[in-house]
C-alpha positions as CSV (number, residue, x, y, z in Angstrom):
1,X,-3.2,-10.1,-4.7
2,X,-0.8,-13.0,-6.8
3,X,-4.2,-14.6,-6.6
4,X,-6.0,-12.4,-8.1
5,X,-3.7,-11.2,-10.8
6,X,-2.3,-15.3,-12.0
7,X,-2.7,-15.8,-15.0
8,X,-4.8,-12.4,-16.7
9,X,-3.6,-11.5,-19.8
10,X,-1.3,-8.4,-20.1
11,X,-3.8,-7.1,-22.0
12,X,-6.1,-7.3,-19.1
13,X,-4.1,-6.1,-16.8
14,X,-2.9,-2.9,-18.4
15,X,-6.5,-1.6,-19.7
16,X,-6.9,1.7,-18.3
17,X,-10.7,1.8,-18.3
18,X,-11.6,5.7,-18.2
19,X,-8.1,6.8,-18.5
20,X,-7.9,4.8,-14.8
21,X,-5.5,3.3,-13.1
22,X,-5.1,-0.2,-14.7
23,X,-5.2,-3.2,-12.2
24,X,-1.1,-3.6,-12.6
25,X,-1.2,0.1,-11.9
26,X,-3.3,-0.5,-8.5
27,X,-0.5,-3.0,-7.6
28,X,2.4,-1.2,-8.1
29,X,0.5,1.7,-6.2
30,X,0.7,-0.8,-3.3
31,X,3.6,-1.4,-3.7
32,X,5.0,2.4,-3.7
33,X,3.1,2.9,-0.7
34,X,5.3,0.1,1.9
35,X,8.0,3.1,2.5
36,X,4.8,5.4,3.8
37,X,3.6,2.6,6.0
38,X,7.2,1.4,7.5
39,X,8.0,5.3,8.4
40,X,4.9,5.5,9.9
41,X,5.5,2.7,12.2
42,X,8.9,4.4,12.9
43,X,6.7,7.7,13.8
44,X,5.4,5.4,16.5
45,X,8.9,5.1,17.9
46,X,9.9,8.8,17.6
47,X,9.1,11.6,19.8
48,X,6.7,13.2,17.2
49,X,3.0,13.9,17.3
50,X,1.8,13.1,13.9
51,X,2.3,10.2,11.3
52,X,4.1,10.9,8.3
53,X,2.2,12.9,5.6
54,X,1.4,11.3,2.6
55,X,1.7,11.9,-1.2
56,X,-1.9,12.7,-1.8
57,X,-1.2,13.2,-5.7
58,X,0.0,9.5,-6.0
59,X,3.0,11.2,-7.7
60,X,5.3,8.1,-7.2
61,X,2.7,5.9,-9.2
62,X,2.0,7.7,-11.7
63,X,5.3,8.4,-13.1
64,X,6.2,5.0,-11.7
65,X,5.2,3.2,-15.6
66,X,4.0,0.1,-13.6
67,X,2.2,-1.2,-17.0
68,X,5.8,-1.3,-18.2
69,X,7.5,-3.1,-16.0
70,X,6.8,-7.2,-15.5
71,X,3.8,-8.0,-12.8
72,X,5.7,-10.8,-11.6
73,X,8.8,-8.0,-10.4
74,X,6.1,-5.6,-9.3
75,X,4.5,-8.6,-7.0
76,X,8.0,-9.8,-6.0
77,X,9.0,-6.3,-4.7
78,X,5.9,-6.1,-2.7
79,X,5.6,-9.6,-1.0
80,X,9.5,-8.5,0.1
81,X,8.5,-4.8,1.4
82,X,5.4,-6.3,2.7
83,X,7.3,-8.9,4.7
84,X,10.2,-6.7,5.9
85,X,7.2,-4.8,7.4
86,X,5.8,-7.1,9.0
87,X,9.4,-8.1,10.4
88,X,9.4,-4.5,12.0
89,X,6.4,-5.1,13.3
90,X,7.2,-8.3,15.1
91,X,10.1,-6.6,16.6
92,X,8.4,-3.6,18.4
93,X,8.1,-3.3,22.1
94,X,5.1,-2.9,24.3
95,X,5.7,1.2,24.5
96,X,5.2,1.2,20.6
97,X,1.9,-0.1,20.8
98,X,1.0,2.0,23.2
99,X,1.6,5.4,22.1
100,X,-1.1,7.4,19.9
101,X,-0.2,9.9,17.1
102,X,-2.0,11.9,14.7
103,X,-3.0,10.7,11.2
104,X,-2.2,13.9,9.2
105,X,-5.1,14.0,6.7
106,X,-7.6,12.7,9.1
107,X,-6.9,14.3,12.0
108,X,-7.4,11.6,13.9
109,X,-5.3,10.1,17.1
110,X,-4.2,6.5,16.3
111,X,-2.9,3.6,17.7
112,X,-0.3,1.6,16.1
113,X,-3.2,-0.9,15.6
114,X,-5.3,1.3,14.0
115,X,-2.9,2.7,11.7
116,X,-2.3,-0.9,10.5
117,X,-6.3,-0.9,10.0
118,X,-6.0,1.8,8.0
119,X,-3.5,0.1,5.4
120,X,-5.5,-3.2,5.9
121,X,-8.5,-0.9,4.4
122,X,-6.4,0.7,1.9
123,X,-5.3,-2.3,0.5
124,X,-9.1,-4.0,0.7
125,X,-10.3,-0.9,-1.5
126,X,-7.4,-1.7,-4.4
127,X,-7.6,-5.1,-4.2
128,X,-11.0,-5.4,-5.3
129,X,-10.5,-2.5,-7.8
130,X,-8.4,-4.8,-9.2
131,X,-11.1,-8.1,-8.8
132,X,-13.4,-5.8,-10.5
133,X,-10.8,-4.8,-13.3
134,X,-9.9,-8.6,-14.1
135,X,-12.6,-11.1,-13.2
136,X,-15.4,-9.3,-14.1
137,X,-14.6,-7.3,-17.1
């Protein structure tokens, strides 16, 4: 993602094309996602059923004012949300991996594994929103 955002132009990176999200907007929605994905992973060592629900109305990011804000914060604050999940993750026992849980919206029994698909995927679709948005115009 710092990759892919180095050195666009503010401009660039705040152009809402179609009243969209701009590309700063699609990182910062990463970015408000990491407290979904580290409760889920939590879900796997509860006693529920189902993964936590999420915000379908992306109500966090859009009152967020991302395009306000510096992208070098926004990109600081997820590399450190993004590593402390992956701390969590390195830390789980075998019985976490093992147990299966509901995705909410899908209706569909997960592994931990597949969960972690599932944001791999997420964060595939924004990141090349936001290739699209800044490399080719």
């Amino acid at each position: 993602m710092e990759e892919t955002v180095r050195d666009v132009p503010l401009e660039l990176m705040v152009r809402k094309p179609e009243g969209k999200w701009s590309a700063q907007e699609h990182v910062g929605h990463l970015l408000d996602l990491e407290p979904l994905w580290m409760a889920r992973v939590q879900d796997f060592l509860s006693d529920g059923e189902t993964l936590t629900v999420a915000d379908l109305t992306n109500r966090k990011t859009h009152e967020a004012d991302h395009n306000g804000r510096e992208i070098c914060e926004i990109l600081a604050e997820f590399r450190g949300a993004r590593m402390a999940l992956l701390k969590r993750l390195a830390s789980l026992d075998e019985g976490a991996l093992g147990r299966v849980l509901v995705h909410p919206r899908l209706k569909q029994s997960m592994r931990l594994v597949d969960h972690l698909y599932f944001v791999a995927e997420h964060d595939d679709h924004h990141l090349a929103k936001m290739w699209e948005m800044v490399k080719c115009g």
